[in-house]
MILO-573796 format. One record per residue (C-alpha): residue in one letter; x, y, z negated. Coordinates in Angstrom, 1 decimal. Layout:
<recs>
res = a x = X y = Y z = Z
...
</recs>
This chain:
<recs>
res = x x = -26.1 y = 3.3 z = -19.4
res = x x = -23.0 y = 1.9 z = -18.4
res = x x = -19.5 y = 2.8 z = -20.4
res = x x = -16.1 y = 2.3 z = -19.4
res = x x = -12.6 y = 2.6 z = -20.9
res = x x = -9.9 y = 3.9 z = -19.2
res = x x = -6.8 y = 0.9 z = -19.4
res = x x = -3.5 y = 1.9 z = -17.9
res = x x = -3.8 y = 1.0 z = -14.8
res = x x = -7.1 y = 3.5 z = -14.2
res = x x = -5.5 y = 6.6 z = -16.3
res = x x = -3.6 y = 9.0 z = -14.0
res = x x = -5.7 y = 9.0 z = -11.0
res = x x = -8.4 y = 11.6 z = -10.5
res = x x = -11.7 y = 11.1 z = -12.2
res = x x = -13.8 y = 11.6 z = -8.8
res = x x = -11.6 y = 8.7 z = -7.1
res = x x = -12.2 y = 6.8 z = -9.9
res = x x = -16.1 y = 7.1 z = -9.7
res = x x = -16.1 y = 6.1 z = -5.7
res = x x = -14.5 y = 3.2 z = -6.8
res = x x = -17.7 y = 2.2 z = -9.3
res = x x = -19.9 y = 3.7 z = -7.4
res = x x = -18.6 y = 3.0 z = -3.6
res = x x = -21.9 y = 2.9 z = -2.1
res = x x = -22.9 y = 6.4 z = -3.4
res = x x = -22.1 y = 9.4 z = -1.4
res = x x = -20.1 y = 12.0 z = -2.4
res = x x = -22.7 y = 14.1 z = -3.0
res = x x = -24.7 y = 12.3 z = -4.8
res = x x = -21.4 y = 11.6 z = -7.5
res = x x = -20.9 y = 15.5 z = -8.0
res = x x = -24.5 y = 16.3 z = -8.4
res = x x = -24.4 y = 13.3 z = -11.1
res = x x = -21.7 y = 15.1 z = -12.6
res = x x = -23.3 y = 18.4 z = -12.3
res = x x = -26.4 y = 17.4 z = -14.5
res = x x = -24.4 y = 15.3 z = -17.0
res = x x = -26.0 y = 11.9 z = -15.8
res = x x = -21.9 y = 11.2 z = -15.6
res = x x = -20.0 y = 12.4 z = -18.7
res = x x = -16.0 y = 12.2 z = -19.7
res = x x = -15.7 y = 11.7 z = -23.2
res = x x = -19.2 y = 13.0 z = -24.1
res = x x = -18.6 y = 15.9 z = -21.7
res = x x = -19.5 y = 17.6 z = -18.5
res = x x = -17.2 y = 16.9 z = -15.7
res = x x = -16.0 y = 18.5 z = -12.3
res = x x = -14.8 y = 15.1 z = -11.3
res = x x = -11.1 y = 16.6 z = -10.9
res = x x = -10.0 y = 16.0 z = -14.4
res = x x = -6.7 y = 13.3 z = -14.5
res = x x = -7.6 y = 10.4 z = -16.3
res = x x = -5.8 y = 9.2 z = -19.5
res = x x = -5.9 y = 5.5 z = -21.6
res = x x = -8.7 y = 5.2 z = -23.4
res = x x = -10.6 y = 8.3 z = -21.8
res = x x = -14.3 y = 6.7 z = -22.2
res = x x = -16.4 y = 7.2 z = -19.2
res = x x = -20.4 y = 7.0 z = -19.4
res = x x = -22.7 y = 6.8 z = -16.7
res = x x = -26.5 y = 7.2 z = -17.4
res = x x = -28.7 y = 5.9 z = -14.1
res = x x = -31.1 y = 3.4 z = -13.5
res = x x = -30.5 y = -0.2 z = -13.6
res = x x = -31.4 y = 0.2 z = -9.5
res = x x = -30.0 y = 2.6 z = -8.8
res = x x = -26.6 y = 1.6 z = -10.1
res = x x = -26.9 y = -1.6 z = -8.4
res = x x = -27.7 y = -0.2 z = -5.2
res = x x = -24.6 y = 2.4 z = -5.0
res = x x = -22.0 y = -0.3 z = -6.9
res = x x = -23.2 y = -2.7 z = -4.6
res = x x = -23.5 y = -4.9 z = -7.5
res = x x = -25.4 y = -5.9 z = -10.4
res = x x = -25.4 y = -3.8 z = -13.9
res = x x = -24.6 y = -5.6 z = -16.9
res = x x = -23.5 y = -5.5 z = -20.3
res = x x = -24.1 y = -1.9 z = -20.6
res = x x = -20.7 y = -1.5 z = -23.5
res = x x = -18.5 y = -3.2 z = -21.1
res = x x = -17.6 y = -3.0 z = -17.2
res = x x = -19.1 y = -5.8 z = -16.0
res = x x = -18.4 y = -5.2 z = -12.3
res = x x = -16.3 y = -7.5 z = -10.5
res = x x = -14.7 y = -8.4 z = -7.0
res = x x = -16.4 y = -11.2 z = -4.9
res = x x = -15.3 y = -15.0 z = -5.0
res = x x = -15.0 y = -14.3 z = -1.4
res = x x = -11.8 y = -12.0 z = -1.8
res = x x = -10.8 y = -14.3 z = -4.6
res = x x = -10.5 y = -16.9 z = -2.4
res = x x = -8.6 y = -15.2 z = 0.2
res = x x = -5.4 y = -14.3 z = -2.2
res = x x = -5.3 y = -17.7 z = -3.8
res = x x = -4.9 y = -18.9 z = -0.1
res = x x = -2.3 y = -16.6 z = 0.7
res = x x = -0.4 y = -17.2 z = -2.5
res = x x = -1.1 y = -21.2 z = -1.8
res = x x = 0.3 y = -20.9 z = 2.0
res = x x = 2.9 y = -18.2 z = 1.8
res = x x = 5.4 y = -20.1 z = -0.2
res = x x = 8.1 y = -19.1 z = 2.0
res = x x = 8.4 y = -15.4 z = -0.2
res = x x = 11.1 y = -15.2 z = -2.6
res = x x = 11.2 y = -12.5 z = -5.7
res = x x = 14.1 y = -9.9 z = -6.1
res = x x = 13.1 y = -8.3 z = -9.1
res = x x = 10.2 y = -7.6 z = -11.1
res = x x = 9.4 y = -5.6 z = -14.3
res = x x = 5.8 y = -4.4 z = -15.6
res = x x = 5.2 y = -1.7 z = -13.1
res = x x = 7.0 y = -3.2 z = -9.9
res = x x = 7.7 y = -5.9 z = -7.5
res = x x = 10.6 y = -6.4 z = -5.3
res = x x = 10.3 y = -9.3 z = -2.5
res = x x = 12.2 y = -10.7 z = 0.4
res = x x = 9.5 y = -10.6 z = 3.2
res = x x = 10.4 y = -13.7 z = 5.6
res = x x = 9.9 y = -13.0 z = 9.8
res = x x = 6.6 y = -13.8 z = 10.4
res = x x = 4.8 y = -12.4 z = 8.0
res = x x = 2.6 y = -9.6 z = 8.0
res = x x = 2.8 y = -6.7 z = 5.9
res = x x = -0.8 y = -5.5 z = 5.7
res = x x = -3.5 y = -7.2 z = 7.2
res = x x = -4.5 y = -6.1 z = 11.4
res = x x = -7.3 y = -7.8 z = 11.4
res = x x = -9.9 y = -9.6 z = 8.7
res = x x = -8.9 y = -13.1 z = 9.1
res = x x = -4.9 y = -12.3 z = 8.7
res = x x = -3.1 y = -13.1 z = 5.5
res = x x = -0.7 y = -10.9 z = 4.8
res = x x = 2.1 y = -9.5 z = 1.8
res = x x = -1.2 y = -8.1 z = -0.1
res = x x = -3.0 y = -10.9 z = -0.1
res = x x = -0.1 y = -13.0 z = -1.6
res = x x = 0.5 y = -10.4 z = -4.0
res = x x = -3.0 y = -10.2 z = -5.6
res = x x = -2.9 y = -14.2 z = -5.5
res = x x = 0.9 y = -14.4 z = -7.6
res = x x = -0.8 y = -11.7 z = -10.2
res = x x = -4.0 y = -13.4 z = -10.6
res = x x = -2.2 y = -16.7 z = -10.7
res = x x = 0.0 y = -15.2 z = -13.4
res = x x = -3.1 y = -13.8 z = -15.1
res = x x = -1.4 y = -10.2 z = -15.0
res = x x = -4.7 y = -8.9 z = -13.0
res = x x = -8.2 y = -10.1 z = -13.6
res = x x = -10.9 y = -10.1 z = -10.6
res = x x = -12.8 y = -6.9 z = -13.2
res = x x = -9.3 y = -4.7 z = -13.2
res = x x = -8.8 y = -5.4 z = -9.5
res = x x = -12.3 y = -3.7 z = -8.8
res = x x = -11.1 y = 0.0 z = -9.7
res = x x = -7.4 y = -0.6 z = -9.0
res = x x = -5.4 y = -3.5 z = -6.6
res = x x = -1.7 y = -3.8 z = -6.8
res = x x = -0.4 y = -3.5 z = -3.2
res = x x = 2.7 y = -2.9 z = -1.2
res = x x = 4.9 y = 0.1 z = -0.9
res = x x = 6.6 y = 0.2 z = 2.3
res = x x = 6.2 y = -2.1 z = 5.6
res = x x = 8.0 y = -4.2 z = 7.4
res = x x = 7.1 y = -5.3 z = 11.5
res = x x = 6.2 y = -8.6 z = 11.2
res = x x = 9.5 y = -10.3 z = 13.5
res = x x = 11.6 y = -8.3 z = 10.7
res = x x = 12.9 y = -9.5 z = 7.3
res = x x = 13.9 y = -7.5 z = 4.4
res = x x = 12.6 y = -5.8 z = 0.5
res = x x = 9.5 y = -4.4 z = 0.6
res = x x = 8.5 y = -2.8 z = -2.6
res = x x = 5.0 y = -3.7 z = -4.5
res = x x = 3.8 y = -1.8 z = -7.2
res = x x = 2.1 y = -3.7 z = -9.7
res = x x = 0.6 y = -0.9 z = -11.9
res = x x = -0.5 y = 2.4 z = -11.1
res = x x = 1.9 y = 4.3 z = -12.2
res = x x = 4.6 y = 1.9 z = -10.5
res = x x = 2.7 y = 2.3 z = -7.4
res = x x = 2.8 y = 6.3 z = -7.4
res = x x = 5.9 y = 6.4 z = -8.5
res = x x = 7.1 y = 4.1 z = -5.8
res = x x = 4.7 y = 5.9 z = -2.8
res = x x = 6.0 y = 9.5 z = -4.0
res = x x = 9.9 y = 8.6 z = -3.7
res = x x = 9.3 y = 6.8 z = -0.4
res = x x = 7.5 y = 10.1 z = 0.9
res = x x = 10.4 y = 12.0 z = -0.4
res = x x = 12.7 y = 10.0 z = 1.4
res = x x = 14.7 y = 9.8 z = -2.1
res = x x = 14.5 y = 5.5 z = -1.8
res = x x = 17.2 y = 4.9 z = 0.9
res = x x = 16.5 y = 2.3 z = 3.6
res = x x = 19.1 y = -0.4 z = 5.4
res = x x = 18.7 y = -2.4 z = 7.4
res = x x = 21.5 y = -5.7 z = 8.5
res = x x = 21.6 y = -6.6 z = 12.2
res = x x = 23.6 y = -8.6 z = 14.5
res = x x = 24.5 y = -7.7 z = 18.1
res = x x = 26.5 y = -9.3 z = 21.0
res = x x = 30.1 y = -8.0 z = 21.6
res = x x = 32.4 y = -6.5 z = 19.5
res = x x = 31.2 y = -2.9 z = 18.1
res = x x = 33.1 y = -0.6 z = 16.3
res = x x = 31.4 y = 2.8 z = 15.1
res = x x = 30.2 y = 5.1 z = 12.7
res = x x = 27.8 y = 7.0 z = 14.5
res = x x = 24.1 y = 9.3 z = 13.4
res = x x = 22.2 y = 9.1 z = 16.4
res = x x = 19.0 y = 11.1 z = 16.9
res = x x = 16.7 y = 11.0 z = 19.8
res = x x = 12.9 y = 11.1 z = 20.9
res = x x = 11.3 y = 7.3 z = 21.1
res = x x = 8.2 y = 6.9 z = 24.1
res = x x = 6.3 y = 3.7 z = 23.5
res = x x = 4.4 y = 2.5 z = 27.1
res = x x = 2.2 y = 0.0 z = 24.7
res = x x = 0.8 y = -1.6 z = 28.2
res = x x = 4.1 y = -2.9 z = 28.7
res = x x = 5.0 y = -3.2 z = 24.9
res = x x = 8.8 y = -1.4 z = 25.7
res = x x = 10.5 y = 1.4 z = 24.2
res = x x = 12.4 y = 4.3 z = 26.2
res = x x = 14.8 y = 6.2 z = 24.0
res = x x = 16.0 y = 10.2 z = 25.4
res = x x = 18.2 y = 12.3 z = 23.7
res = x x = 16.6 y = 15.2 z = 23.9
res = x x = 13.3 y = 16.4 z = 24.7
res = x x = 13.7 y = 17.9 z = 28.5
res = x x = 14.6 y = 14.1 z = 28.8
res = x x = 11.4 y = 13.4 z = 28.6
res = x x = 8.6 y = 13.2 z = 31.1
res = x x = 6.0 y = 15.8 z = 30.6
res = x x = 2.9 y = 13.3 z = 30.3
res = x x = 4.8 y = 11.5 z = 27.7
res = x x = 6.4 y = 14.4 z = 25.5
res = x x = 3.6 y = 14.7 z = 23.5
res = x x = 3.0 y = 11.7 z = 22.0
res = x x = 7.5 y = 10.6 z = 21.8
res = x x = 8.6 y = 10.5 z = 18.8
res = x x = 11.5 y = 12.2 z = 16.4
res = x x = 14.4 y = 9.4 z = 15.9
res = x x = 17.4 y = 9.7 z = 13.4
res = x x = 19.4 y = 6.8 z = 12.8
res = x x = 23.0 y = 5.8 z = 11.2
res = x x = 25.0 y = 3.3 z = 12.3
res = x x = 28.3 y = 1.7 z = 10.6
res = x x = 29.9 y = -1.8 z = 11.3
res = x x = 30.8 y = -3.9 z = 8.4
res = x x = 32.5 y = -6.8 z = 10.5
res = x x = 33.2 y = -7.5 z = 14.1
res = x x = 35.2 y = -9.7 z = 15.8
res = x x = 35.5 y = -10.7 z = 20.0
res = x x = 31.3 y = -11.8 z = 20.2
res = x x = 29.4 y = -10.5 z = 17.5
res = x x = 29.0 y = -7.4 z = 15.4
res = x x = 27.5 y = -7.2 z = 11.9
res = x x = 26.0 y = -3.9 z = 11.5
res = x x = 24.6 y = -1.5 z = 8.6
res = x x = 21.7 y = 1.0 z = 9.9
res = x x = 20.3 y = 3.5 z = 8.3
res = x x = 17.2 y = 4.4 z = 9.4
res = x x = 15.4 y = 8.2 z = 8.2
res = x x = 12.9 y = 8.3 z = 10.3
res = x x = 11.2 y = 4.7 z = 10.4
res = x x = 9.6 y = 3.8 z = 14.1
res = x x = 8.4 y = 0.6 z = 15.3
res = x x = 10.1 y = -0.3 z = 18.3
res = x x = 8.0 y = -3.9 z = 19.2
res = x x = 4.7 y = -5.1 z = 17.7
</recs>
């Protein structure tokens, strides 16, 4: 038998998400029938699986020493105690990013969140395995700070919020907790967290202008097209344009350059 306790940064999420986190070799099936037939009890009961979790919610899980290890892809132990664990592997990886990425600098940080200035070059989220990106660096500064532990980063990882392209520079949120990280997610998605971006461009530019449009990316070429509206648009390439709404206001100008504030409500990449 293995038992867990719920800690604050498992309560709130959905018991069944919390399972395929344990058991993230076993199929979905396979974690509801568990369920069904009380092999997988909530708090001495039986369980649908869609039950919110809350701190200290005790969660006990009656298989087979092989067949745990088979569907956690890891070995059972202390049976009073999760004893599951992320790989030295991974471990490895965010020390390295927190060792190489020194080049990040903190804007805030409380309990539940992380504000940081993301430098040009960086990636946001990893595009391929051997990248080291924001992530990475972030579980590296929490480990190094010994605010996560490699057992609490098995059923939940602190991550980033919002992304930046990697040639741009700018806050990008991080929560730190779960609650900081839904919190965070659900504001973004509302579009209640307002975005601005700085920019300098040649010339002198004076406006205050909302400009909406339809963006076409030829990703052969790697170029942007921007049409106002959507007869504009070529009809092979109307489908997949997207829905661009933009504010722009200067700040300062003078005979060669413009400082610019853009607002930007509907976020596209324009380059990779």
């Amino acid at each position: 038998m293995q038992q867990y306790i719920i800690g604050d940064n498992e309560a709130g999420q959905r018991f069944d998400k919390y399972l395929k986190k344990i058991l993230k070799e076993a199929p979905d099936s396979f974690i509801y029938k568990m369920l069904r037939k009380k092999n997988i009890v909530l708090n001495g009961k039986k369980s649908t699986g869609t039950e919110k979790l809350e701190k200290q919610d005790v969660v006990k899980i009656f298989l087979a020493d092989d067949t745990f290890e088979k569907f956690s892809g890891q070995k059972p132990g202390n049976a009073s105690q999760c004893s599951l664990t992320i790989s030295n592997e991974l471990l490895k990886q965010y020390e390295n990013a927190y060792q190489k990425l020194t080049s990040i600098s903190l804007v805030y940080e409380d309990e539940n969140i992380l504000i940081l200035n993301k430098p040009v070059g960086i990636l946001s989220q990893k595009a391929s395995p051997d990248d080291i990106s924001l992530n990475e660096w972030l579980l590296g500064y929490l480990l190094h700070k010994g605010e996560v532990t490699p057992a609490s980063l098995y059923t939940f990882k602190p991550s980033i919020c919002n992304r930046l392209d990697r040639n741009t520079s700018g806050m990008v949120v991080c929560g730190k907790s779960l609650a900081g990280s839904q919190y965070m997610s659900r504001i973004i998605k509302e579009k209640t967290l307002e975005k601005y971006y700085h920019c300098i461009v040649p010339g002198k530019v004076v406006l205050h202008e909302r400009l909406t449009g339809y963006l076409s990316k030829d990703h052969a070429t790697n170029k942007v097209i921007i049409y106002r509206t959507q007869e504009e648009i070529p009809a092979k390439k109307r489908e997949k344009a997207e829905f661009i709404d933009t504010e722009f206001h200067t700040l300062q100008a003078d005979e060669n350059h413009s400082l610019l504030e853009v607002q930007i409500f509907t976020g596209r990449q324009n380059a990779e």
